[in-house]
C-alpha positions as CSV (number, residue, x, y, z in Angstrom):
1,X,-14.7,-23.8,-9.2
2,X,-16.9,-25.4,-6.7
3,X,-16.4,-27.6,-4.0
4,X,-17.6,-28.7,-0.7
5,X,-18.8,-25.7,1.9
6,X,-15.9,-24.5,4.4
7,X,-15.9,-26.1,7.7
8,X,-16.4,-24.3,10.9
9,X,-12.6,-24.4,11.9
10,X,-11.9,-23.4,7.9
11,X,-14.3,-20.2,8.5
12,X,-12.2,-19.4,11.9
13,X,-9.0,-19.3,9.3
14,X,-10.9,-17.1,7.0
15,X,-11.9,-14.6,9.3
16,X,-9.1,-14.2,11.7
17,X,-7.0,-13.8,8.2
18,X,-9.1,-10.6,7.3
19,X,-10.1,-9.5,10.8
20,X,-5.9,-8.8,10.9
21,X,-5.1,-7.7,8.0
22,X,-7.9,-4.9,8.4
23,X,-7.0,-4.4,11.8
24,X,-2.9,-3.9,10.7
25,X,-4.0,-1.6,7.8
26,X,-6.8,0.3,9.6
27,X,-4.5,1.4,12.3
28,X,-1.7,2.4,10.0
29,X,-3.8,4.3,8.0
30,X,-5.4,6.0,11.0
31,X,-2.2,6.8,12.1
32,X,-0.6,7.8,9.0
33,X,-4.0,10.2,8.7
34,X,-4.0,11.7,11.6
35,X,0.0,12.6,11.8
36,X,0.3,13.7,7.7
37,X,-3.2,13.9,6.2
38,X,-1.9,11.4,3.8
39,X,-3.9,8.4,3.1
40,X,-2.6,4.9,2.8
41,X,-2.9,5.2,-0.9
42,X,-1.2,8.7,-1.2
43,X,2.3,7.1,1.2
44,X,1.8,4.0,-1.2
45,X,2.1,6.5,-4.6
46,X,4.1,8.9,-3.2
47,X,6.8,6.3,-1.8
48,X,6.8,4.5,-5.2
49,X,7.6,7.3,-7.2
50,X,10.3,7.8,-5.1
51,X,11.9,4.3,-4.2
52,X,11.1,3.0,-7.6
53,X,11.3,6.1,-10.1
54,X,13.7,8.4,-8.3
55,X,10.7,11.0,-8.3
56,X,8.5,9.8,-11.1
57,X,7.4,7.0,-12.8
58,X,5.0,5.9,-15.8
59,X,1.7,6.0,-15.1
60,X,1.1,2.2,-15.9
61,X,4.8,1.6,-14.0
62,X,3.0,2.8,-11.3
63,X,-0.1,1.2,-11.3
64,X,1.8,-2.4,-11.7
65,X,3.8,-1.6,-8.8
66,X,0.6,-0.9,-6.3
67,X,-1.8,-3.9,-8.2
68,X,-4.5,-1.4,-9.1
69,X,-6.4,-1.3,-12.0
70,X,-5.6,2.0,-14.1
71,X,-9.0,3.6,-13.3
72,X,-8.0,3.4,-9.4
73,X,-5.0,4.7,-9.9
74,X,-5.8,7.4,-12.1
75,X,-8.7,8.8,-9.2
76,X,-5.8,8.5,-7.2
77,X,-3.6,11.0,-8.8
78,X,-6.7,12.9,-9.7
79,X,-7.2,13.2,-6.0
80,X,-3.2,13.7,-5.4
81,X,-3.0,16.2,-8.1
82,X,-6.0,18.7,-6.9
83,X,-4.1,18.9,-3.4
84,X,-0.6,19.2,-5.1
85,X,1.5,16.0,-4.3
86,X,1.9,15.0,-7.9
87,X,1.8,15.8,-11.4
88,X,1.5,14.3,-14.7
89,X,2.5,15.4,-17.5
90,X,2.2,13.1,-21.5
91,X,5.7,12.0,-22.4
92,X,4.7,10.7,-25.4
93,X,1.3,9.7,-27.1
94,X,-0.6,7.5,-24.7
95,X,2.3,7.9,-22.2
96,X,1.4,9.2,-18.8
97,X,4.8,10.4,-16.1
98,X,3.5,10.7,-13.2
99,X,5.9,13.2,-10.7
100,X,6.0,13.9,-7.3
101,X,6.1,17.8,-6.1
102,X,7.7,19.6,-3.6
103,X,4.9,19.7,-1.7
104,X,4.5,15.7,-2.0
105,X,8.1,15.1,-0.8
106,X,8.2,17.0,2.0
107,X,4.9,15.4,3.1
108,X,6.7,11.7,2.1
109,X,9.4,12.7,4.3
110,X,7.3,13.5,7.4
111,X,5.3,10.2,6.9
112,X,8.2,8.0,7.1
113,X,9.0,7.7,10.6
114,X,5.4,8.0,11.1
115,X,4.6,4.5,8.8
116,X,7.9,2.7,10.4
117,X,6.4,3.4,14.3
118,X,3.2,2.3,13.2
119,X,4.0,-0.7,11.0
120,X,5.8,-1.3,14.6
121,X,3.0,-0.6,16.7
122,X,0.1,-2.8,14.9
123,X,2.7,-5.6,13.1
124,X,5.7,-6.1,14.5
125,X,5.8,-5.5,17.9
126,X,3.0,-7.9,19.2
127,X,5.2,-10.3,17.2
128,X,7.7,-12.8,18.6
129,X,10.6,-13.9,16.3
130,X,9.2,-17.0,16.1
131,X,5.6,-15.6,15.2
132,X,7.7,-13.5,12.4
133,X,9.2,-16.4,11.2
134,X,6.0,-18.0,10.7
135,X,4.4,-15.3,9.0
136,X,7.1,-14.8,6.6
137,X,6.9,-18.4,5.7
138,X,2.7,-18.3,5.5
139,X,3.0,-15.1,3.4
140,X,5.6,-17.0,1.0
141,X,2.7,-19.9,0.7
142,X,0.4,-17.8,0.4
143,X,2.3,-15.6,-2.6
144,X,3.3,-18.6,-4.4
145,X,-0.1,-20.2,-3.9
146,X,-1.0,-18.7,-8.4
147,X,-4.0,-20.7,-8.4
């Protein structure tokens, strides 16, 4: 697929898309980090497990629900699993359940209020209504936008 170069004004677009989205996710994160020691991708796992599988979840269940190729995900748990915030355990042949621990659980429930004041802090507080409104409706383009 090629086409004509972006324009100067299309480049401004581009960058001021990523420029906030890394400046949203970096500071949630950060914050996440320093409060929990969880990463963005453990709250992402951890959460998941628990709104979507009541605790646990296939391993591929999982990875559909986060968008991550299974390799990611399975460093991920790797990574989860040596500092105790999940297990996984084969169901069936070539069936992976992923679980959540104790340990993982009570560190999910420390990190909620903890993700809600920062996703208020570097999202929704700068924002009017009207500047929610309009990024509800660019995210719906943008999400609908298969092409």
């Amino acid at each position: 697929m090629q086409g004509k170069m972006l324009s100067k004004g299309d480049l401004d677009v581009w960058h001021a898309f990523k420029q906030m989205g890394q400046t949203v996710m970096s500071g949630i994160e950060r914050d996440l980090t320093e409060a929990t020691g969880l990463t963005g991708s453990d709250f992402g796992v951890l959460s998941r497990l628990v709104d979507l599988g009541n605790g646990e979840l296939r391993q591929q269940a999982l990875a559909d629900s986060m968008e991550w190729h299974k390799s990611r995900l399975s460093h991920q748990l790797t990574r989860m699993q040596g500092r105790d915030l999940v297990t996984r355990s084969e169901a069936e042949p070539r069936v992976i359940i992923v679980s959540i621990t104790a340990l993982g659980r009570e560190r999910l429930q420390l990190a909620r209020p903890v993700h809600a004041a920062s996703v208020r802090r570097w999202l929704l507080d700068p924002l009017s209504s009207q500047d929610k409104t309009t990024l509800l409706n660019i995210a719906a383009a943008l999400g609908d936008s298969e092409k």
